[in-house]
C-alpha positions in Angstrom: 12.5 21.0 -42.6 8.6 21.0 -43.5 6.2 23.4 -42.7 2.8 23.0 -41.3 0.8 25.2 -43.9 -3.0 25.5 -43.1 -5.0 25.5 -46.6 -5.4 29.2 -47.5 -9.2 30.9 -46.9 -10.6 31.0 -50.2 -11.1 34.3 -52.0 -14.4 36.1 -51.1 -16.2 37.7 -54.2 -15.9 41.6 -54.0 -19.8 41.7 -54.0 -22.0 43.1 -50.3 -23.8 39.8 -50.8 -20.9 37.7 -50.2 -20.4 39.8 -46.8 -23.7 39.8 -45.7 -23.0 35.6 -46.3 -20.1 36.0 -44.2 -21.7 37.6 -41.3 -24.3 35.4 -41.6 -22.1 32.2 -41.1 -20.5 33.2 -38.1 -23.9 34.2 -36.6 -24.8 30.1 -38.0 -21.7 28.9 -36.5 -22.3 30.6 -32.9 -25.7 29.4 -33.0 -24.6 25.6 -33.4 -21.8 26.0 -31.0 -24.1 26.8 -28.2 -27.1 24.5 -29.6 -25.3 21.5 -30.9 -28.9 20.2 -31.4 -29.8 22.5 -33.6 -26.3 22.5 -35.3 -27.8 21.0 -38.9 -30.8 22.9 -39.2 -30.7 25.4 -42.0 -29.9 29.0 -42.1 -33.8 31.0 -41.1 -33.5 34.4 -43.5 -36.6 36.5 -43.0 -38.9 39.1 -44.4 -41.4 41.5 -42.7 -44.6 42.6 -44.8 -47.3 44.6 -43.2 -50.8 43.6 -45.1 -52.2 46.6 -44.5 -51.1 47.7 -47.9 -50.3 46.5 -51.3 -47.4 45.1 -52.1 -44.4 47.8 -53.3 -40.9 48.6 -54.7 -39.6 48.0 -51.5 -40.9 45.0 -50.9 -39.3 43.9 -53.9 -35.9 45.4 -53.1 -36.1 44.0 -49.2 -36.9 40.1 -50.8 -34.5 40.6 -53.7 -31.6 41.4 -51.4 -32.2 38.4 -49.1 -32.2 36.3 -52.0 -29.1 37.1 -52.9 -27.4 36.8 -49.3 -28.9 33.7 -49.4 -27.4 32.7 -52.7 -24.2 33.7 -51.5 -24.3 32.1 -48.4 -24.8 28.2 -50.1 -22.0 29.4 -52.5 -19.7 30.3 -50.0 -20.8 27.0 -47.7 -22.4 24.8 -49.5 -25.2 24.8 -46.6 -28.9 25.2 -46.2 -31.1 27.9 -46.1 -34.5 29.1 -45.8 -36.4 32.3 -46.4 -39.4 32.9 -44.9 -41.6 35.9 -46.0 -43.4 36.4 -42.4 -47.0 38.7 -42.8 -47.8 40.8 -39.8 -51.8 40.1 -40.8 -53.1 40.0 -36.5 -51.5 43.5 -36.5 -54.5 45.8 -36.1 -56.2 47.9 -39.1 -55.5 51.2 -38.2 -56.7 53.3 -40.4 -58.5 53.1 -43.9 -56.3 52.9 -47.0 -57.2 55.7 -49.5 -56.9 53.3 -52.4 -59.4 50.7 -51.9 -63.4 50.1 -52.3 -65.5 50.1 -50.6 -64.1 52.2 -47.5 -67.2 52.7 -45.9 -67.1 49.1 -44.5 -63.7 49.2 -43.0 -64.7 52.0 -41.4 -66.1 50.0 -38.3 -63.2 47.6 -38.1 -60.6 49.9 -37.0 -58.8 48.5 -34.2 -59.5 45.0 -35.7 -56.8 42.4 -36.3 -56.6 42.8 -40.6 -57.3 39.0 -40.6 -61.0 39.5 -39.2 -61.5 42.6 -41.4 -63.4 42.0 -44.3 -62.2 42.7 -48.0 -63.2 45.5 -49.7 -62.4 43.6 -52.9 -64.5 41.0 -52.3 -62.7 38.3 -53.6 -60.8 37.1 -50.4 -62.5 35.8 -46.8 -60.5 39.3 -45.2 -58.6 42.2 -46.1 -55.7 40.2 -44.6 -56.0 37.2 -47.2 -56.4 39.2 -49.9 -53.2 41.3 -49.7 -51.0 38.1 -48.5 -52.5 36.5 -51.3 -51.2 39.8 -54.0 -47.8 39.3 -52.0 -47.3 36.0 -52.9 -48.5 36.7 -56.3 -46.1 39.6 -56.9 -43.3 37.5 -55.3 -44.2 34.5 -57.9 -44.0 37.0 -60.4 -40.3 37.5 -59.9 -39.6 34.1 -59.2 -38.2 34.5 -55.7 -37.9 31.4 -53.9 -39.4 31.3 -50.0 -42.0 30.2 -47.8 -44.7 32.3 -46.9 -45.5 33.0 -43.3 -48.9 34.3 -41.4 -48.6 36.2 -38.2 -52.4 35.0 -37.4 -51.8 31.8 -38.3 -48.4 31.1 -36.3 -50.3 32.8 -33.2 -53.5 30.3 -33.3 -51.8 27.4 -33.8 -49.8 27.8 -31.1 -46.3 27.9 -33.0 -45.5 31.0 -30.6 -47.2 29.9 -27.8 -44.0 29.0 -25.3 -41.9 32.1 -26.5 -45.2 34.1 -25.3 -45.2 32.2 -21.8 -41.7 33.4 -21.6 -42.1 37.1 -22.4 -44.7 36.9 -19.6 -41.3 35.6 -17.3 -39.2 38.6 -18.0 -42.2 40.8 -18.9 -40.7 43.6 -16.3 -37.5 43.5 -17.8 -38.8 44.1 -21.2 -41.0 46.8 -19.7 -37.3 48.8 -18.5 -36.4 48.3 -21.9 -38.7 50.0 -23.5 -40.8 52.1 -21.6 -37.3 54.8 -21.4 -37.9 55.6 -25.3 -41.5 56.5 -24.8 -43.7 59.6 -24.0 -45.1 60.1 -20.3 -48.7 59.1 -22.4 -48.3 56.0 -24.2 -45.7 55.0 -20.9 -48.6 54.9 -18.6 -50.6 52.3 -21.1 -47.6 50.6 -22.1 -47.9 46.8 -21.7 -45.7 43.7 -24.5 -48.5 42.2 -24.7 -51.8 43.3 -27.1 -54.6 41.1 -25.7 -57.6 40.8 -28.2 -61.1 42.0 -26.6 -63.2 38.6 -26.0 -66.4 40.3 -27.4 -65.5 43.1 -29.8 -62.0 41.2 -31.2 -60.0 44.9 -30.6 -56.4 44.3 -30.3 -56.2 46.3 -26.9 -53.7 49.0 -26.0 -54.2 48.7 -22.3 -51.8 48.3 -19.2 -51.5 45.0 -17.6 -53.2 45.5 -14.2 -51.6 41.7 -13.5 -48.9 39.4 -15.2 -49.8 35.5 -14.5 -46.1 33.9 -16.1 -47.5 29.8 -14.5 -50.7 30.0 -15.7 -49.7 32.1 -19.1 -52.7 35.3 -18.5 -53.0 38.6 -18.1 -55.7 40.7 -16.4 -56.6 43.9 -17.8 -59.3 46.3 -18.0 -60.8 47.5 -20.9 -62.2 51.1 -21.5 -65.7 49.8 -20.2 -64.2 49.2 -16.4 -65.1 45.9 -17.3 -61.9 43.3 -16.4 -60.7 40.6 -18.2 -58.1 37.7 -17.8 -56.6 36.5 -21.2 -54.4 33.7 -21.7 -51.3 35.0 -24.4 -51.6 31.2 -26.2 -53.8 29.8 -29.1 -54.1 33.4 -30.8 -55.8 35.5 -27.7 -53.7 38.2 -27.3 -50.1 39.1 -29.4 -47.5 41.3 -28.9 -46.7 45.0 -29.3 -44.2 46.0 -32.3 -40.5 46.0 -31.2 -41.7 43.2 -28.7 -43.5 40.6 -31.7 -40.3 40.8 -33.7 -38.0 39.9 -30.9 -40.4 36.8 -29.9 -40.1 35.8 -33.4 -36.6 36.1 -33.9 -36.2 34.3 -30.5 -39.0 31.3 -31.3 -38.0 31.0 -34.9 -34.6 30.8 -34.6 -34.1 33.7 -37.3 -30.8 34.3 -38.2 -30.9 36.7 -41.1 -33.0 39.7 -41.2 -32.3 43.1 -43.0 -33.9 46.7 -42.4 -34.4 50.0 -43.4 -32.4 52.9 -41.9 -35.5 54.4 -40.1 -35.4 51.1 -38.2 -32.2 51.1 -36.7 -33.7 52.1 -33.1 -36.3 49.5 -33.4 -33.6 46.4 -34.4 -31.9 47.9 -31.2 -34.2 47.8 -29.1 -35.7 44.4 -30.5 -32.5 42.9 -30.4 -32.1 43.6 -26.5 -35.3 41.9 -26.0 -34.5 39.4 -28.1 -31.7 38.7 -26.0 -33.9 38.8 -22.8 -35.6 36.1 -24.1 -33.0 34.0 -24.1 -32.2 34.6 -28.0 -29.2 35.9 -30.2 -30.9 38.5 -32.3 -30.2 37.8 -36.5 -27.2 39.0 -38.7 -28.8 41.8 -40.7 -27.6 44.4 -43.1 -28.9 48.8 -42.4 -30.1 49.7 -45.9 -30.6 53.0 -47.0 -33.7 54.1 -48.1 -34.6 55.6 -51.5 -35.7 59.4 -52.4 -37.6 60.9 -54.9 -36.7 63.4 -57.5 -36.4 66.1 -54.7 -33.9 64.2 -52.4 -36.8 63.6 -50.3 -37.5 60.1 -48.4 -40.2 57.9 -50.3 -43.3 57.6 -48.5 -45.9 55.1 -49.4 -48.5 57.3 -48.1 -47.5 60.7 -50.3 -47.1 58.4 -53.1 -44.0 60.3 -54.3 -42.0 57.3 -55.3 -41.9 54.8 -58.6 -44.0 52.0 -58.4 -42.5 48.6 -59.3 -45.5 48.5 -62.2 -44.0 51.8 -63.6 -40.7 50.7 -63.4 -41.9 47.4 -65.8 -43.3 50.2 -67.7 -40.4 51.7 -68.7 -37.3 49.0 -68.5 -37.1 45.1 -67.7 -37.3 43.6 -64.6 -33.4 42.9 -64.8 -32.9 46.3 -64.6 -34.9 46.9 -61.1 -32.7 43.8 -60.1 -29.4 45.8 -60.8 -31.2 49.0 -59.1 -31.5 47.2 -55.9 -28.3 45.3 -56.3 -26.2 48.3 -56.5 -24.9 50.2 -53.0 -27.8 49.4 -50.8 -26.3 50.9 -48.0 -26.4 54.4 -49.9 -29.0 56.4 -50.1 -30.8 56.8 -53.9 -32.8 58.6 -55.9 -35.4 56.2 -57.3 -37.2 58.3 -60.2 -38.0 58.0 -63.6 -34.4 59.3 -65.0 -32.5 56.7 -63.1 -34.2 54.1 -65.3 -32.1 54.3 -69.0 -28.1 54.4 -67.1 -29.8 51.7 -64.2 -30.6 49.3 -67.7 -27.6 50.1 -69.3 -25.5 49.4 -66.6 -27.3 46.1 -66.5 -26.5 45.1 -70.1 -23.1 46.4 -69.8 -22.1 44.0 -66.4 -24.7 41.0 -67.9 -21.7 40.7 -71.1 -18.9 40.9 -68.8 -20.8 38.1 -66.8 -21.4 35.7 -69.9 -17.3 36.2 -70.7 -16.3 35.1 -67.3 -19.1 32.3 -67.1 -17.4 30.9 -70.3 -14.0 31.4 -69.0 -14.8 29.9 -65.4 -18.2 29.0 -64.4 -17.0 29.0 -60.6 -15.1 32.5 -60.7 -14.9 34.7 -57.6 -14.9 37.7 -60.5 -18.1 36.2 -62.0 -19.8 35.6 -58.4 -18.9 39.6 -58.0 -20.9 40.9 -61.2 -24.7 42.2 -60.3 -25.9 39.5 -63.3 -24.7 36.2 -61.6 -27.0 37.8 -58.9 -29.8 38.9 -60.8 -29.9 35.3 -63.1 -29.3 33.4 -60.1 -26.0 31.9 -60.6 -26.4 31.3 -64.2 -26.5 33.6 -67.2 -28.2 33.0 -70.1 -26.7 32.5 -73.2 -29.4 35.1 -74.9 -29.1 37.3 -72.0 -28.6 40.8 -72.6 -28.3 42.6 -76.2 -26.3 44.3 -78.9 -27.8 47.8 -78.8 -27.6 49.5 -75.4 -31.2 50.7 -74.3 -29.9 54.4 -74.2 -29.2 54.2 -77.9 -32.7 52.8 -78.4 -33.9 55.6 -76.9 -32.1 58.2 -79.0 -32.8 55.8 -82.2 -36.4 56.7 -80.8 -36.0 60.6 -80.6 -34.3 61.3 -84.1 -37.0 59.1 -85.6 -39.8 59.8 -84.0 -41.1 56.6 -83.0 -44.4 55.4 -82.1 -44.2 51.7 -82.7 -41.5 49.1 -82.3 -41.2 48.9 -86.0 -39.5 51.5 -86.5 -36.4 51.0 -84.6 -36.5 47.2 -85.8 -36.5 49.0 -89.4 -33.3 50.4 -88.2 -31.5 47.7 -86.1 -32.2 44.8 -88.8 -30.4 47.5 -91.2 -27.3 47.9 -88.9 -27.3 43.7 -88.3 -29.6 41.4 -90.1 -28.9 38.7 -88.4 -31.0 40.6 -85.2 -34.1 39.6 -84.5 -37.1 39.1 -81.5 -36.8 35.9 -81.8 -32.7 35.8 -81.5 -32.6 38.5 -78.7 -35.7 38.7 -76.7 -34.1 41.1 -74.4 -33.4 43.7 -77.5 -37.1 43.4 -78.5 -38.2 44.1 -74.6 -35.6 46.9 -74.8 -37.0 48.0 -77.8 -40.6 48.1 -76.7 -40.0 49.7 -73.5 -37.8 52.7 -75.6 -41.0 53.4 -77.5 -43.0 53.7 -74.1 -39.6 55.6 -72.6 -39.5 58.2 -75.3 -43.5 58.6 -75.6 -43.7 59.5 -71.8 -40.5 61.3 -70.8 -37.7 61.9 -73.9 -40.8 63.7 -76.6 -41.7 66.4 -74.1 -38.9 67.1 -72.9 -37.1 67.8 -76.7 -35.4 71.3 -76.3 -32.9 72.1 -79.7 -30.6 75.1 -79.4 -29.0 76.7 -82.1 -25.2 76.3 -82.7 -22.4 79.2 -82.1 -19.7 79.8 -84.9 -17.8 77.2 -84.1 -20.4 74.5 -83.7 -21.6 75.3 -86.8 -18.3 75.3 -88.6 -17.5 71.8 -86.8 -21.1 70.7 -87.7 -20.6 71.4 -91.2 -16.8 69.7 -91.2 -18.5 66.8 -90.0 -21.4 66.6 -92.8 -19.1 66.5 -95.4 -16.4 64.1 -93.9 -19.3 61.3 -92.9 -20.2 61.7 -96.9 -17.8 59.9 -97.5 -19.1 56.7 -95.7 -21.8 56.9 -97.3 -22.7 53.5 -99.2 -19.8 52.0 -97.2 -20.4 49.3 -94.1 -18.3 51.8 -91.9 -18.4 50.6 -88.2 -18.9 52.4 -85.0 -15.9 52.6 -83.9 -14.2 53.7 -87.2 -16.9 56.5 -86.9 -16.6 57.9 -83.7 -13.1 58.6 -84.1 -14.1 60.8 -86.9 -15.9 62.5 -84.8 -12.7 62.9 -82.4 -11.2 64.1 -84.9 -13.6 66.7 -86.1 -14.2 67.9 -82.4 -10.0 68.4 -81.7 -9.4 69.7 -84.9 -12.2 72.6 -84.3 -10.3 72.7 -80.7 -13.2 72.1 -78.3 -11.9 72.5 -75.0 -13.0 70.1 -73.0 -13.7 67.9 -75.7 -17.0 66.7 -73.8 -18.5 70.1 -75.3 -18.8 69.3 -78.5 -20.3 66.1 -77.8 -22.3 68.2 -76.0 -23.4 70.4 -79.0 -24.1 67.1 -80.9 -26.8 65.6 -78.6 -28.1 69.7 -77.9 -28.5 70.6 -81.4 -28.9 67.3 -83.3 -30.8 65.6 -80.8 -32.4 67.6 -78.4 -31.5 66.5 -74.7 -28.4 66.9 -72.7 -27.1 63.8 -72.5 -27.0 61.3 -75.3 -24.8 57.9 -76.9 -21.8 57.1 -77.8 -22.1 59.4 -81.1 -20.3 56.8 -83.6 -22.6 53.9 -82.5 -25.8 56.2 -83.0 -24.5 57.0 -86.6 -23.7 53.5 -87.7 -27.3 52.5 -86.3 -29.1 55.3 -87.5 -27.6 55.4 -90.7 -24.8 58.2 -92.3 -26.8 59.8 -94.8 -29.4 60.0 -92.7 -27.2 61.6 -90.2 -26.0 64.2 -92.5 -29.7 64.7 -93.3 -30.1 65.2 -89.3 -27.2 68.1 -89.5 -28.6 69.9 -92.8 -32.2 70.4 -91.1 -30.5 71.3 -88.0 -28.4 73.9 -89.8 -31.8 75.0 -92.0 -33.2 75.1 -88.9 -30.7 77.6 -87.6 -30.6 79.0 -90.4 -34.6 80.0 -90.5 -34.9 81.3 -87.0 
């Protein structure tokens, strides 16, 4: 007797991408169900970017997370997609940024939409343009595929023109939406809809004194007594906040959007108008936002974070890819002492990654690891490199470096067949180790002297690498000697006396794997690292 067997789901990649995909194909699938005529159309991700500002970390971490739902999404359906990075540049300027020129002249624009304020810089036709324009510039510089997206431009044209004629049908039943979550003040004023000021071009924070849905207008009555009736199409007025995003989820058709934790209220609320509308608000994923060195939250504005130009300071972009790849829905710290592990790890899963590409090329294990993300859905066959950046960086401390020279001196000794030109991601590694160790390892440098034991250990272990020396002993075959040495002076927990090496050899608290650092640093010149320390002790 046969048995009707449907064909097994297929095995989804342990990777948040791939479930972010999956949410965002049912959300596709209930779309075309109750749009049949929209059935084919792709997949609409989106990005918010406010203009009123440069471009920062987080954008970068918002539009590289996208990305890779949408790269998960055509893997795991072979369908569409789109990803539009949408600029709020009608929202109103509404204060002066401390970090521009001249400040004086956007004093008088307050209040203005930040496409009709001039820019400072001088190089763009407003201050609008010329941030959109370092946004798409900063996103080219990544390589990020998407479409950009101007709030002014969708509002003059008319693109939102009928989902603004329909706010103005249900603009009472937005209004018991939102006016609840505000104070008695700004309840009073409180009106979806921002019409601009026919003479002065303010985007206007005034109550509605009447709603005209047929003839798409509002009257209102600005501060003057003077009254006013504004159509909502062709750019004239646009919509408050919580409010805009809902009218474009609902007249885009947006079916992915991610957020911040601090907006969970707002994707609420949005979503319920979005809903009024006559929409189904986007799939989206709650990420958690990062802190600085003090557990605190980020803020653009105290300037207590890590730019994305420091972070390219210190390690490879690759590595701010695996940084915002892992956990996004747990809070982390994003300083300047995450950067060495956050690289590390990134080499470490980018091997793994080229092993399973050769094995299978179509792998759920390979679609799992951060590099199949971070590369795109191909890793390259020079990707990655043969000395972890960690070691660089101790390479850097015991021998003082200033220039890039002198760790290739080293790493050409350990493998000759090494080179820029053979791994280009070694030679960015080794560069950014110089700048690493120059800015944060160098002042830092703190030796303590050893105890008894330490010492007698230290010693022990002098004498036993000797032995090696003028020998091509590997890094494995040494760091069991150094087991060895640390059980037979009965460290307990072992973990101390690795401790003691990287505290008294070295100079920092943490450090490599010890037998690597010796076969790349060299063994006499590691025994000649434990006799100063000793002399060192020894003189104090």
């Amino acid at each position: 007797m046969s048995e009707n067997r449907s064909n097994p789901e297929p095995v989804l990649p342990r990777a948040w991408p791939f479930e972010e995909a999956r949410k965002l194909a049912e959300h596709v699938d209930a779309r075309a169900a109750a749009r049949p005529d929209d059935a084919a159309g792709p997949a609409l991700l989106e990005t918010g970017y406010g203009p009123s500002g440069l471009p920062h970390i987080g954008t970068f971490g918002e539009v590289a997370r996208t990305s890779w739902v949408r790269q998960a999404y055509t893997a795991l359906t072979g369908r569409p997609t789109r990803l539009l990075a949408f600029s709020d540049d009608m929202d109103a300027l509404r204060k002066v940024p401390d970090n521009v020129p001249n400040r004086d002249l956007l004093e008088k624009y307050i209040g203005q939409p930040l496409s009709r304020v001039p820019d400072p810089f001088g190089t763009h036709e407003s201050f609008a343009a010329h941030n959109n324009a370092r946004l798409c510039s900063f996103l080219d510089s990544f390589g990020f595929e998407y479409e950009f997206a101007s709030s002014t431009t969708y509002y003059t044209s008319g693109r939102f023109d009928a989902a603004l004629k329909r706010v103005l049908e249900v603009h009472d039943e937005i209004l018991a939406v939102i006016l609840p979550t505000l104070g008695p003040d700004r309840r009073a004023t409180y009106s979806p809809v921002l019409p601009l000021h026919p003479r002065t071009g303010e985007v206007m924070q005034v109550k509605m004194d009447a709603i005209d849905a047929v003839a798409g207008t509002v009257r209102w009555t600005d501060v003057e007594g003077e009254t006013f009736e504004t159509p909502v199409t062709g750019g004239h007025a646009k919509m408050q906040w919580k409010a805009d995003w809902a009218m474009r989820w609902y007249a885009l058709g947006v079916d992915y959007e991610m957020s911040g934790k601090d907006l969970i209220d707002s994707v609420r609320l949005s979503g319920r108008i979005c809903r009024i509308l006559g929409g189904t608000p986007p799939a989206g994923l709650t990420y958690e936002l990062f802190l600085d060195e003090n557990g605190q939250k980020i803020s653009k504005s105290k300037g207590n974070g890590l730019s994305v130009e420091e972070w390219l300071r210190y390690a490879p972009q690759e590595s701010l890819g695996q940084f915002m790849f892992n956990q996004p829905q747990r809070a982390k710290r994003l300083f300047f002492d995450v950067i060495p592990k956050t690289a590390d790890d990134y080499l470490t899963h980018v091997e793994k990654a080229k092993a399973l590409q050769a094995a299978d090329s179509d792998s759920a294990d390979l679609k799992a690891n951060p590099a199949w993300f971070i590369h795109k859905g191909h890793i390259p066959t020079d990707a990655g490199s043969p000395v972890p950046f960690g070691m660089l960086l101790n390479l850097a401390s015991v021998a003082n470096a200033e220039t890039p020279e002198v760790l290739w001196g080293f790493i050409r000794r350990y493998d000759a067949s090494v080179s820029p030109k053979s791994h280009p991601m070694l030679a960015h590694l080794v560069s950014h180790a110089i700048a690493y160790y120059a800015d944060f390892v160098r002042p830092a440098k703190t030796f303590r002297a050893p105890t008894e034991q330490e010492r007698a250990a230290l010693v022990d272990l002098a004498d036993a690498l000797r032995g090696y020396e003028g020998e091509a002993a590997d890094a494995a075959t040494l760091q069991n000697l150094v087991f060895e040495i640390g059980k037979r002076h009965a460290f307990e927990p072992l973990r101390s006396w690795f401790g003691c090496l990287y505290e008294v050899l070295l100079g920092q608290k943490e450090g490599p794997r010890f037998g690597g650092f010796v076969a790349l640093y060299g063994v006499a010149e590691t025994v000649a690292l434990i006799e100063a320390a000793l002399l060192r002790d020894s003189q104090a």
